[in-house]
N, C-alpha and C positions, 0 to 999 in steps of 0.2 A: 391166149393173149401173150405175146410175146416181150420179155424182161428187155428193157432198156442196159446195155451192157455198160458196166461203170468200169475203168479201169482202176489198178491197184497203185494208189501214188504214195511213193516216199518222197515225206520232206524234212531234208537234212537241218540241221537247229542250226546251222551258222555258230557265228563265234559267239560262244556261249556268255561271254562278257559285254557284248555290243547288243545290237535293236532285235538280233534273232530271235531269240528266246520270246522274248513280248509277240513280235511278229508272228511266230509260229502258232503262238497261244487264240491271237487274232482269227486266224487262217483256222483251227481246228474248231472254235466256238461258232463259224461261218455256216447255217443250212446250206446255203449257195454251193460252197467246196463238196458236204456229205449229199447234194444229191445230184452231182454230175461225176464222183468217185469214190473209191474208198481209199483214203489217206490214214497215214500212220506214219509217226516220227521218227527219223533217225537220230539221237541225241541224249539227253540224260533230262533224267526226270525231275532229280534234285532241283535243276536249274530251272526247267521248267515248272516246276511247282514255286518257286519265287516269284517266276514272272507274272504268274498266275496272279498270286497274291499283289501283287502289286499292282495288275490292273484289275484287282476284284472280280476276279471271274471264278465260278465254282466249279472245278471240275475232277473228275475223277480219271489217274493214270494206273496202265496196265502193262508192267514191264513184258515184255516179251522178246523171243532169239527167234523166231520166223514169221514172215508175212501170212503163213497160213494159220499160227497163232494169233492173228488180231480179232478182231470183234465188229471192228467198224458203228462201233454203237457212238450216234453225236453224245454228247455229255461223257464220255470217259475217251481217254487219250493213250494209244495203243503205245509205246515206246520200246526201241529198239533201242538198247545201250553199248556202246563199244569198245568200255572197256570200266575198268573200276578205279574212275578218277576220284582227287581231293578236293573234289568241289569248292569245300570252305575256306581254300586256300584262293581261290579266284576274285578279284578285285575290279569290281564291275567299272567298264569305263577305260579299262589300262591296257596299254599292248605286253602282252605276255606270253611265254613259250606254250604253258600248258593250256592259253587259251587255241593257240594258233596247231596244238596237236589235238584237242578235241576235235576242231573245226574238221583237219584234214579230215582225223577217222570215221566222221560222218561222212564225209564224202567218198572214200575210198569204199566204207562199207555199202554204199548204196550204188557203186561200178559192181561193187560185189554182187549183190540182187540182181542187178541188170545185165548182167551178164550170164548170171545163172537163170534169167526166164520168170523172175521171179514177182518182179513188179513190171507196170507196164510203160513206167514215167518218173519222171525224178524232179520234185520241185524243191530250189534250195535259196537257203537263205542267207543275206550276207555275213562275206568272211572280212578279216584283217588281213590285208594283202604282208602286212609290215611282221603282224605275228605268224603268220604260216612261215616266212623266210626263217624266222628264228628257230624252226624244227627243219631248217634245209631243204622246203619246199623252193624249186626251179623257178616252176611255171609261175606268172604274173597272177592268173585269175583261175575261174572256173573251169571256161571254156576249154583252156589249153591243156588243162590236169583230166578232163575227161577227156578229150580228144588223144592223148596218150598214153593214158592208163588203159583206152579201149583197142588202141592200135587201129585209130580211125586215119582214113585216109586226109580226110578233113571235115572241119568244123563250122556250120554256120552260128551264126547270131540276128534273133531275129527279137524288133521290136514290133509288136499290135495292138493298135489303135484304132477302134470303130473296123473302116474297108479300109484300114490303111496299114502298107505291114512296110517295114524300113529292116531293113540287113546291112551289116556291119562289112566293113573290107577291109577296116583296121580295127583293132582291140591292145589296150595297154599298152601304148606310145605314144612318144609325143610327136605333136602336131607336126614339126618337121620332118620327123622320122615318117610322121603317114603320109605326106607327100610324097617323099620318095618310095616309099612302097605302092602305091596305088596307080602301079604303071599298067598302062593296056592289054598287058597278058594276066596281068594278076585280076583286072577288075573282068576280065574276059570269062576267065575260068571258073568266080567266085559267079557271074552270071549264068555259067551253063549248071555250074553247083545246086542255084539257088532254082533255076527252071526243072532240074532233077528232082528236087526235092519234093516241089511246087505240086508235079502232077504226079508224083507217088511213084516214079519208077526205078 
């Protein structure tokens, strides 16, 4: 009988003072998530054990430094930590520095992963665009901090809904600014992108 293949997903905890933490908590107590993959956190535990508590959920966490140390067992929550923060110093709700350098190094550690072959996908959760600037993060969002930490030529963004899948041809500007950008070589090339993508080649 042949094994249904799950891939190996990291999801990054977002900014550890915002909706992540809870989110993430949501997302790992989910059957649905453990049986179409195996997930495991990038993030800190600390936090995530507050969140926990706070939405009454029981669970049990298992720090770990590689995806091939996780378990993948639903009820205990695999975590990857990036560095050995002050957690008790973080003020839920607030924009802050060392919110907005957790945030990055989740995500930097999970280009990390993905670039080493190590996981097969990266599901993340939101960041504070206001606190990552205050560690001298460039990039606007996600997208653009993956897209150049990997040396990608470019970047899609895709929303899915039912049969219905809607792609991005502007991100992080304003409305004026996207009109002038969305001129007929830019929206040309995001079409050949997005047909590239489409059928896998």
């Amino acid at each position: 009988m042949e094994t249904q293949f799950k891939p190996v997903m990291a999801i990054t905890m977002g900014d550890p003072v915002g909706i992540g933490p809870e989110t993430v908590i949501g997302t790992m107590v989910d059957h649905d998530i453990h049986a179409c993959c195996r997930p495991f956190v990038i993030g800190s535990a600390a936090v995530l054990e507050k969140a926990a508590a706070v939405l009454g959920r029981s669970v049990q966490f298992r720090r770990i430094s590689d995806p091939d140390e996780a378990e993948y067992t639903f009820g205990v929550i695999d975590v990857i930590e990036t560095g050995d923060y002050d957690t008790d110093t973080l003020q839920w709700g607030t924009i802050q520095p060392l919110a907005g350098q957790m945030a990055i190094d989740f995500i930097m550690k999970s280009i990390e992963l993905g670039m080493a072959g190590k996981v097969d996908a990266v599901s993340t959760a939101p960041i504070n665009k206001q606190a990552i600037k205050l560690v001298g993060v460039k990039e606007p969002g996600h997208t653009e901090i993956y897209q150049n930490a990997t040396h990608s030529p470019y970047a899609l963004t895709m929303f899915s809904c039912h049969k219905l899948r809607v792609f991005f041809v502007s991100r992080h500007m304003s409305l004026i600014d996207a009109v002038h950008f969305a001129t007929k070589d830019v929206v040309l090339d995001y079409i050949r992108n997005i047909d590239k993508e489409l059928r896998g080649v």
